[in-house]
N, C-alpha and C positions, 0 to 999 in steps of 0.2 A: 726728773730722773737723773740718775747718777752716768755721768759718760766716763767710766774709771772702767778698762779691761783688764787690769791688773792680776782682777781674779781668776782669769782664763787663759792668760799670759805664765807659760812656763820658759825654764833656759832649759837644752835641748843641747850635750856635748855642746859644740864651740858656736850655737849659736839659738833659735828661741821655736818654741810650740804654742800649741792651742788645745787647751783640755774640752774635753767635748763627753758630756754624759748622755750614755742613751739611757730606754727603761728595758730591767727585768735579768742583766746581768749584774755581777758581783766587780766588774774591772771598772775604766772610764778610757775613753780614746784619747790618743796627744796623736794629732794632723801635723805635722812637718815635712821639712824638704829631706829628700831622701841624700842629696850630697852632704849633707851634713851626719849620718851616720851609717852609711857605708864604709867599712871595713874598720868602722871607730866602736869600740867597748861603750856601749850606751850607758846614758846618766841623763837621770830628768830631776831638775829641780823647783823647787817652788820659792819666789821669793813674795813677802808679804812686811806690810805694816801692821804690828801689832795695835789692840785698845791704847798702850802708854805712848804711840808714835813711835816705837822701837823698830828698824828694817832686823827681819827674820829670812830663815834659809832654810828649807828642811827639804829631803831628797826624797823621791817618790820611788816605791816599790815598781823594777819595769816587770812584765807578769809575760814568758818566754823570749822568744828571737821579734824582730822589726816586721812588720808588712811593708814591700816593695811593690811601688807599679814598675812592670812587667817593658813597659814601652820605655825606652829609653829618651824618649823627648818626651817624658813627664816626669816633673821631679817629687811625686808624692809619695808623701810613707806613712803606714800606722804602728805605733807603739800600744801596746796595750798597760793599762796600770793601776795600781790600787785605788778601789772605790774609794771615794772621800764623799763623804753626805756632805757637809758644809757647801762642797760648791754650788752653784746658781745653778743653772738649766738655759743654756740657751737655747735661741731658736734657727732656724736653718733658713738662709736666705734665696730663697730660689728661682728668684726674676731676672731678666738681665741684669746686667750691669749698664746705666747711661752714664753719661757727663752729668746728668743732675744729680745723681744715687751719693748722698753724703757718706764719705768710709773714713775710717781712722784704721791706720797701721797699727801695733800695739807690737812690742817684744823688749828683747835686750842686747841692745848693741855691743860690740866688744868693746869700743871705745870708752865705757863706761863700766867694762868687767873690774876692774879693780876696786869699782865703786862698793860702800857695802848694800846699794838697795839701786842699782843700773838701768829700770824700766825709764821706755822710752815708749810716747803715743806721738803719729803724726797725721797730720789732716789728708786724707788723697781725694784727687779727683778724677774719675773713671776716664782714659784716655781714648783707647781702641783695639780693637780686640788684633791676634795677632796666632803667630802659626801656631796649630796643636792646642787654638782657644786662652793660649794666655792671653790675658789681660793688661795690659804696659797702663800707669795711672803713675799721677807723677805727686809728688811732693809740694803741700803747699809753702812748706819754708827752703830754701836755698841747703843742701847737704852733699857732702862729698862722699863719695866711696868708702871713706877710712870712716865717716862718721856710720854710714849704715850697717858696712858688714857685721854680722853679729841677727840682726831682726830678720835672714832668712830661717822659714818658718814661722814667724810670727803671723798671728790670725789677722787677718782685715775685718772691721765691724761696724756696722748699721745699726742707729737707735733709732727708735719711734713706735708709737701706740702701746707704750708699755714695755715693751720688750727688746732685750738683746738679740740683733742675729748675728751670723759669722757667714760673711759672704764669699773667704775665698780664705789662700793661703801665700804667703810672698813667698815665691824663689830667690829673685836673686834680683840683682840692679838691673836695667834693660843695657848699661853701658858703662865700662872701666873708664876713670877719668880722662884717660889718656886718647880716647877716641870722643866723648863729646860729656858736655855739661849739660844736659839737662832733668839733673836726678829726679829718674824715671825709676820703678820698678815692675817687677813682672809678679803678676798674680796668676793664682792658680785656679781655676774655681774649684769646686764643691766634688764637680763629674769626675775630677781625676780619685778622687777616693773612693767615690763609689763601684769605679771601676776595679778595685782592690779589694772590694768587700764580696762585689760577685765571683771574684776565683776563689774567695776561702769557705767554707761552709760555717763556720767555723764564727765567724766575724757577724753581729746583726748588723743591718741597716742603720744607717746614717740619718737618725729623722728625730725630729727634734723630740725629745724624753716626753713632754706635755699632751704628744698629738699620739702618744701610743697608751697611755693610759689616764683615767682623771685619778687614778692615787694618787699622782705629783702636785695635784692643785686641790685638795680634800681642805687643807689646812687655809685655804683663800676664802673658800663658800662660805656663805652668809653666817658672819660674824658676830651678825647683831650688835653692832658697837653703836656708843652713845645711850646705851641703859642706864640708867642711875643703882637699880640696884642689879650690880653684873652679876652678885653667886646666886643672888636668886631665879636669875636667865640662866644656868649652868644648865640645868637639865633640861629644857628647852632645847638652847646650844648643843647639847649631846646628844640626844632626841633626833635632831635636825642630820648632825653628822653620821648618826648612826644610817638614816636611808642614803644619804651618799655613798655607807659602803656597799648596799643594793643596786645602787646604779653601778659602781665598779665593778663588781662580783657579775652584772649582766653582759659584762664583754661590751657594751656597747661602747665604743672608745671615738676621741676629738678624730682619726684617721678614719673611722667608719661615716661618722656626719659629713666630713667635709667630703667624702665621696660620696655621697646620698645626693647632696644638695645645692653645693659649691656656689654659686654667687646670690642664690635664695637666702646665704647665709648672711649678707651683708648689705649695711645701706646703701643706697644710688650712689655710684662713681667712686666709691672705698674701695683702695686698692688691694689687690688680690694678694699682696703680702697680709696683710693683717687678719688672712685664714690662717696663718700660722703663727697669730699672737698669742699668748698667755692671757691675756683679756679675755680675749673671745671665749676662751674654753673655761676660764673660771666661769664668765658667766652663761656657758652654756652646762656647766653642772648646776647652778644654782636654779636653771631652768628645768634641769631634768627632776632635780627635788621636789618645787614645785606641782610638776606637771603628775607626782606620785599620788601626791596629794591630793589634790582634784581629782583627778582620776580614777583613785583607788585602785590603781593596775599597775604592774610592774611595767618598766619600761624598758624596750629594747627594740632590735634589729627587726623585728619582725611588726610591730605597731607603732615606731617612730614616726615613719612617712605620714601617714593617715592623721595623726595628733599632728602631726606640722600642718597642715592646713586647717586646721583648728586650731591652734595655737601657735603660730607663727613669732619667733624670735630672731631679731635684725640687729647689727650691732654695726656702730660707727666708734672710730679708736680716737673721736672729738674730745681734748680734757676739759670744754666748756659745755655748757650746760644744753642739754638735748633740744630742747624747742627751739634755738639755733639752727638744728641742721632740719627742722619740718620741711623744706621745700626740697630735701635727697629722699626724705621720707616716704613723701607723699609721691615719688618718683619710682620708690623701691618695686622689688618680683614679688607680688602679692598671688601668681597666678598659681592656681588650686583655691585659693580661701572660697568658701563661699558666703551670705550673707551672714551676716551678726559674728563671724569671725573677731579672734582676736588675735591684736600686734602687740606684740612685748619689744620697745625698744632696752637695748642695755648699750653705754659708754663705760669708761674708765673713772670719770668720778660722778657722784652721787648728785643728783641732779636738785633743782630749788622747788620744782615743784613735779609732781608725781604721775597724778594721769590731768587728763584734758576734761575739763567743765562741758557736758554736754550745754549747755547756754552759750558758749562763747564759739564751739563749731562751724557755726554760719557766719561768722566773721571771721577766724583764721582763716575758713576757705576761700573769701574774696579775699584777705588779703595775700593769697598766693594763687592766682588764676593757672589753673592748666588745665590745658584740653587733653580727652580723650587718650588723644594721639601720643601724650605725654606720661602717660600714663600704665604700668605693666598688670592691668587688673582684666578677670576676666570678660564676658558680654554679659550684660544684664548688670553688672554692678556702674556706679556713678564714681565712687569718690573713696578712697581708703577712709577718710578721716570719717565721713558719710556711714557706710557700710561696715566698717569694722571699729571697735572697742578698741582703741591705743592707750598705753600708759607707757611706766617704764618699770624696766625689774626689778629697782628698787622699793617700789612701790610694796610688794610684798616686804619685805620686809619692815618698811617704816610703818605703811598705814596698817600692815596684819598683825605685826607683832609689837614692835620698838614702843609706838605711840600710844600701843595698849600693856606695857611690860608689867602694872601690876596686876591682871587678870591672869596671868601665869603664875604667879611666884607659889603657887599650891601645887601646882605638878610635881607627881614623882612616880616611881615606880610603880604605884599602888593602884594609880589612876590615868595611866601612859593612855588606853585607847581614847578617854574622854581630851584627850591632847592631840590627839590624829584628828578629832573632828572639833575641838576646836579651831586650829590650824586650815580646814578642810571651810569649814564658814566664812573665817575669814577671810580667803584667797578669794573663797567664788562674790564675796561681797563686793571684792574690789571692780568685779568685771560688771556691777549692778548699773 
């Protein structure tokens, strides 16, 4: 994964922002400190590296007056501004902040304004929280006053399990050189904007674009790559995206699951950030396709629960290979399944091998002994591995379709239903 904020990094008047898109409006938010444009003519610019390595500049349309928090010991502000598709989508980081929590500053220092391309990343690490909840986190390199000013408002950011989040927003140094050296700075979190969103009607919420609708992640789901003959998968491929847009069109959105279900949703001891990965929710549409299919039923808000204990999907944001994490597995909230249930693990890359050898069952299970007690399964069952059919998600795709891609290349318009079932064979084969 790329750790470049660049993309999210705007200049903000005399000093830097944080673009932030949500879903279902036409602007995009820029999060900044409010002393930096009070009573100043606002100007948001973008600076960027072109394809040729070229530094670029182009100013962004600001769309009315600034949003102000209201409290005077919060320095938060929202600008509203032209949609731009091209930018990425982050995610919103919502746990505390510890001393382990890796973050990177991101903006553009002044000392660096006459530069023609000024961006500046620096390493922090979460210090201790402090009055009105800012955040003092200090700088892993040695920097003076003169070097930082310019990166209030710049965003702070977290990578891992795929995704970008944006954990806070810098104000300002925690201290003028002249009172002490230890280039600290003060962050803001997340709660001071949100507090500016609830006085305006006017403003949606602040939540990450992904977890409010699966339009944003349509273009992720099963891609079917590694066919040989790709135009011949075309209409399969279209086929496939066309029921994703039935699962969008059913309202059932990444924000509705994760209140449904919240830690059912993820492997043993997977941190409760990675409910609000970009992983998780690609591959909880490629689940919802899936499960169309089988089932023959539309899916939504009112028969997802009941299919989830039938079909149960758990995700760990591991990039090695799933059978690795069998012993968080076998540890996972199985509870509703009942016998002959089935587990769908999904991770972030494509695993070596697919589902589990009923032959070999009785020996992965000694070789990870757990009792009962260790166990979140309900009475009357023994063993996840035992009692329910595990694979992995990808499985549909490699063993259903990929590995059999020339038994498709005759699809097309003409004979779409005999496509629904064979799709429908396939999948239930895999749970054989």
């Amino acid at each position: 994964m790329k750790y470049d904020y660049i993309g999210f990094s705007l200049i903000v008047c005399g000093g830097s922002g944080c673009i932030f898109k949500v879903h279902g409006v036409d602007y995009m938010y820029v999060l900044t400190a409010k002393h930096l444009i009070e009573g100043q003519k606002v100007t948001v610019k973008r600076q960027f590296i072109d394809e040729d390595g070229q530094p670029k500049e182009i100013s962004l349309k600001v769309l009315g007056e600034p949003f102000l928090n209201k409290d005077v010991n919060k320095d938060a502000a929202i600008l509203k501004v032209e949609y731009l598709p091209a930018i990425e989508s982050l995610a919103r980081w919502d746990t505390p902040l510890t001393i382990d929590t890796e973050m990177t500053l991101a903006g553009f220092p002044n000392s660096r304004s006459k530069k023609t391309y000024g961006f500046r990343m620096d390493k922090l690490t979460s210090r201790n929280s402090k009055e009105y909840n800012y955040i003092e986190c200090k700088l892993s390199t040695p920097s003076t006053y003169g070097e930082i000013v310019g990166l209030s408002g710049g965003g702070t950011f977290h990578s891992s399990n795929g995704q970008h989040y944006l954990t806070g927003i810098q104000s300002k140094m925690a201290a003028e050189d002249d009172e002490e050296m230890l280039n600290n700075v003060d962050i803001m979190p997340l709660a001071f904007f949100d507090d500016i969103i609830a006085e305006h009607d006017e403003l949606v919420p602040l939540v990450s674009e992904h977890l409010l609708c699966f339009s944003t992640l349509k273009s992720y789901a099963l891609k079917l790559e590694g066919c040989y003959g790709a135009v011949q998968m075309d209409f399969t491929r279209n086929y496939l995206q066309d029921i994703t847009d039935e699962i969008i069109a059913n309202k059932l959105t990444p924000t509705v699951i994760r209140e449904f279900f919240t830690s059912k949703l993820l492997v043993y001891e997977e941190d409760d950030t990675v409910l609000g990965s970009r992983g998780l929710w690609i591959a909880w549409l490629e689940f919802l396709v899936i499960l169309r299919i089988i089932k023959e039923e539309q899916i939504s808000g009112k028969n997802i629960e009941s299919l989830f204990n039938e079909f149960r999907l758990i995700y760990s944001d591991t990039d090695g290979d799933w059978t690795n994490e069998l012993p968080k597995i076998f540890r996972s909230n199985f509870y509703g399944m009942s016998q002959d249930a089935k587990v769908i693990v999904a991770t972030q890359a494509p695993p070596v091998k697919w589902v589990i050898a009923n032959k070999v069952i009785p020996n992965i299970i000694s070789a990870h002994p757990l009792t009962k007690k260790h166990m979140q399964i309900d009475v009357g069952l023994t063993h996840p591995l035992q009692n329910f059919k595990l694979m992995h998600l990808y499985a549909f795709q490699r063993i259903g379709i990929i590995d059999k891609e020339d038994e498709y290349y005759n699809f097309s318009a003409l004979n779409e239903p005999e496509l629904f079932e064979k799709l429908k064979t396939e999948f239930n084969a895999i749970f054989a």
